[in-house]
C-alpha positions in Angstrom: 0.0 0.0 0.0 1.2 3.2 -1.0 2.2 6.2 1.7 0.7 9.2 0.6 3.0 12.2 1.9 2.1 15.4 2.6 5.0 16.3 0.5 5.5 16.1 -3.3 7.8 17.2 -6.3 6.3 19.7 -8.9 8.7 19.8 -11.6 9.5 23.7 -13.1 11.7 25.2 -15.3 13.8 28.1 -14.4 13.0 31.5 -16.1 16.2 32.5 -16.7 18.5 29.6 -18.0 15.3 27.0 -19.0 17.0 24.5 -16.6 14.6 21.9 -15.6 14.4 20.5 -11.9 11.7 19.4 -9.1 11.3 21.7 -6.1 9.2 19.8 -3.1 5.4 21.3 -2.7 2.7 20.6 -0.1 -0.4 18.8 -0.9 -3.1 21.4 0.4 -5.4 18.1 2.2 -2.2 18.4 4.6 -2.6 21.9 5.8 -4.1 22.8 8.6 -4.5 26.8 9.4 -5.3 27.1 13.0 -5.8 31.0 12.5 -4.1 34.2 11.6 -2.1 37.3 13.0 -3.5 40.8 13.3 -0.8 41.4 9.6 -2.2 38.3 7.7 0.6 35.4 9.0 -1.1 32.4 8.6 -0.8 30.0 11.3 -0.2 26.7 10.6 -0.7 23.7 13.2 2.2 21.7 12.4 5.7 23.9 11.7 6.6 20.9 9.3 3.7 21.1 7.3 3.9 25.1 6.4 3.2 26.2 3.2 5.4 29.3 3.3 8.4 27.5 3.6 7.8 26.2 0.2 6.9 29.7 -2.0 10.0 30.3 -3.5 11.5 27.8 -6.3 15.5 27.7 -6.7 17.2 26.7 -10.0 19.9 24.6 -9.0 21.9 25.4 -12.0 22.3 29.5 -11.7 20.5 30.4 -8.2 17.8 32.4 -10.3 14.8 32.5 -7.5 11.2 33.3 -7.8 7.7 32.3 -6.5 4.3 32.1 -8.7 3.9 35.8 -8.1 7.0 36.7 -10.7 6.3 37.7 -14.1 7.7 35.0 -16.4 9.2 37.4 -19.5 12.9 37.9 -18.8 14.4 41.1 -20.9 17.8 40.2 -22.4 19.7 42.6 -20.3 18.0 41.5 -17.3 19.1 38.5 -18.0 22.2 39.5 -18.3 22.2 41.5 -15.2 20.7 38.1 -13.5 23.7 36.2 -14.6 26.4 38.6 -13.5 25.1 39.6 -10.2 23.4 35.9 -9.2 24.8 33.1 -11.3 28.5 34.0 -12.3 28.4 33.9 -8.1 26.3 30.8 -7.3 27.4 27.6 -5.8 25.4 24.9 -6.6 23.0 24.1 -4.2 19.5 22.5 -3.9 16.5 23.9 -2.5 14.3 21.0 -4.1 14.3 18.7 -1.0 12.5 19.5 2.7 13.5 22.6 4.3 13.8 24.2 7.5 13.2 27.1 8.2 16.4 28.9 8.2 16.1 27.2 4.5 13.0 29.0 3.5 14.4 32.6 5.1 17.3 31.9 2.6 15.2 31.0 -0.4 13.3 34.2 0.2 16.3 36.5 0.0 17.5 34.7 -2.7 13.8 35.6 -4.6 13.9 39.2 -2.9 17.1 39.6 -4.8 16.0 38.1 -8.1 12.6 40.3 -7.8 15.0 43.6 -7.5 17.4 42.9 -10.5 14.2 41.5 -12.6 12.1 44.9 -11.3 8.9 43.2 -10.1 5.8 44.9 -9.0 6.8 46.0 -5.7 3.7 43.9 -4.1 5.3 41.1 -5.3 8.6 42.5 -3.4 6.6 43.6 -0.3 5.4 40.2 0.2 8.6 38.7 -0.3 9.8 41.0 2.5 6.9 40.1 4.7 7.0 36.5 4.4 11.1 36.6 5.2 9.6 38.7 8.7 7.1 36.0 9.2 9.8 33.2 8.9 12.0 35.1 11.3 9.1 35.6 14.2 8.5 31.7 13.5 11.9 31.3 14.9 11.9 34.2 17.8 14.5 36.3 15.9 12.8 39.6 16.4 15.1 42.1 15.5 15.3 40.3 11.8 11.8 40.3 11.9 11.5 43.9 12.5 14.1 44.8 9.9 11.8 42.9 7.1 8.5 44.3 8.5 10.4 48.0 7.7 11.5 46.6 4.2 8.3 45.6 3.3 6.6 48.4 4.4 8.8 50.8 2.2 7.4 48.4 -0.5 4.0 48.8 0.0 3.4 52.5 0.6 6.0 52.7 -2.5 3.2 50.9 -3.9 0.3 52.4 -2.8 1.7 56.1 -3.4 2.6 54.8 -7.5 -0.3 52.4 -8.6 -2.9 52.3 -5.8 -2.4 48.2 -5.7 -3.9 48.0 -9.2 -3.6 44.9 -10.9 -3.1 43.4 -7.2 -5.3 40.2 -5.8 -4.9 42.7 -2.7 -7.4 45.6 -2.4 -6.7 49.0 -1.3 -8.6 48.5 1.6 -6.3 45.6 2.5 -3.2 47.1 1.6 -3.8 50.0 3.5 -4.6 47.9 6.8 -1.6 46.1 6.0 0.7 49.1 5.9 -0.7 50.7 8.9 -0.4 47.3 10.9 3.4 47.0 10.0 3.5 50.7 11.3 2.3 49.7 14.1 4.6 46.8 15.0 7.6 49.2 14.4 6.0 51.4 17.2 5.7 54.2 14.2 2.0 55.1 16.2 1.1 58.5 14.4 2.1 57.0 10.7 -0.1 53.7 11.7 -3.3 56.3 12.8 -3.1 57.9 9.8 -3.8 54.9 7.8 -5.9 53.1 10.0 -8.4 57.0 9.7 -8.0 55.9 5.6 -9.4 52.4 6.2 -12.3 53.4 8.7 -12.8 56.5 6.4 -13.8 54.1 3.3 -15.9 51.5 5.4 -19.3 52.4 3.7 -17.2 52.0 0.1 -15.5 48.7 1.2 -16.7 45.2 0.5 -14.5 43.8 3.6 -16.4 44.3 6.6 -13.7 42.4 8.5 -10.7 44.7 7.3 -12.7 47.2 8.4 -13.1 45.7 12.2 -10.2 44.8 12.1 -8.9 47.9 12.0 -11.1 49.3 14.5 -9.5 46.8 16.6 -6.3 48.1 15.7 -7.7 51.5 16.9 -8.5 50.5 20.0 -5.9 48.7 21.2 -3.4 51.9 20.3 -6.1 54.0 22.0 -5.6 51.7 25.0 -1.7 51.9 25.0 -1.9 55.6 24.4 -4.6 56.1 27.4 -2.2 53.9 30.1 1.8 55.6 28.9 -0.5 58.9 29.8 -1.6 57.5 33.5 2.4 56.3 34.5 
């Protein structure tokens, strides 16, 4: 009788050499979300079985790194670019098999770096960014997390302030939560009301009730804080 896994090899070919290779996937029957945090981290029950640690694929061959999220058109001298800055300097190594999660952070910078030379949508940036933080608060490195949180939230509001989130599976409502949230776990209160007033401004526009409570939550719980540093 056959042991089905929870684990399984999706073959792909890499964008920038065509090099053919299997990176390891997880069946979604497997996964088992127990909840999320107040910026979207999904919460997995097992840490094995997590999704996130298996985004990013990683050609063997020349190190060029990306997730489903990349564009798939290459321009000759990005290519080029790509090949002196990534591959001319890789050592090969293979990402295919199970990872941990020191793994996965490294995969993600890998992509990061790829999605910067290739000039991705800087969403698809952001959330490279954000998943790296997530990763790092997995494995109680805090000030790593908090230096990702800060890079993706340059990403965002870069993004928010140049195309609004169009063309985005994430809506402005979302996005502006989001950014106001990471504010708010880099203690940057005043910048994190001001987009949390843009959320609850637009809840009779929105069609996300629970970004909009959410965000009252948010509200509140700053309110709180504010209300007992003024009693000490």
């Amino acid at each position: 009788m056959t042991v089905v896994t929870p684990f399984y090899d999706k073959k792909t070919q890499c964008l920038s050499c065509k090099h053919s290779y299997s990176t390891t996937r997880i069946r979604s029957r497997f996964v088992k979300l127990s909840g999320y945090d107040s910026d979207f981290c999904p919460l997995y029950e097992s840490d094995d079985v997590n999704p996130l640690l298996y985004n990013v694929a990683v050609c063997p061959g020349c190190g060029f790194s990306y997730t489903d999220d990349f564009t798939t058109y290459i321009p000759a001298v990005l290519k080029a670019e790509l090949e002196d800055k990534i591959s001319l300097h890789w050592k090969p190594q293979d990402y295919g098999k199970i990872r941990s999660y020191e793994d996965a952070i490294n995969t993600y910078k890998l992509a990061a770096y790829c999605a910067l030379i290739k000039k991705e949508k800087k969403m698809t940036i952001a959330g490279l960014y954000l998943r790296t933080a997530w990763l790092y608060r997995k494995i109680g490195e805090g000030d790593q997390e908090r230096r990702f949180i800060n890079l993706a939230t340059h990403e965002y509001i870069d993004s928010y302030l140049t195309d609004n989130a169009s063309g985005s599976l994430m809506s402005e409502t979302k996005l502006l939560y989001l950014i106001a949230e990471l504010l708010r776990r880099q203690d940057k209160i005043n910048e994190s009301v001001a987009y949390l007033s843009r959320v609850i401004s637009k809840q009779h526009l929105s069609t996300e009730p629970k970004i909009i409570e959410m965000a009252r939550e948010r509200w509140y719980e700053i309110r709180e804080v504010y209300k007992e540093t003024k009693s000490i």
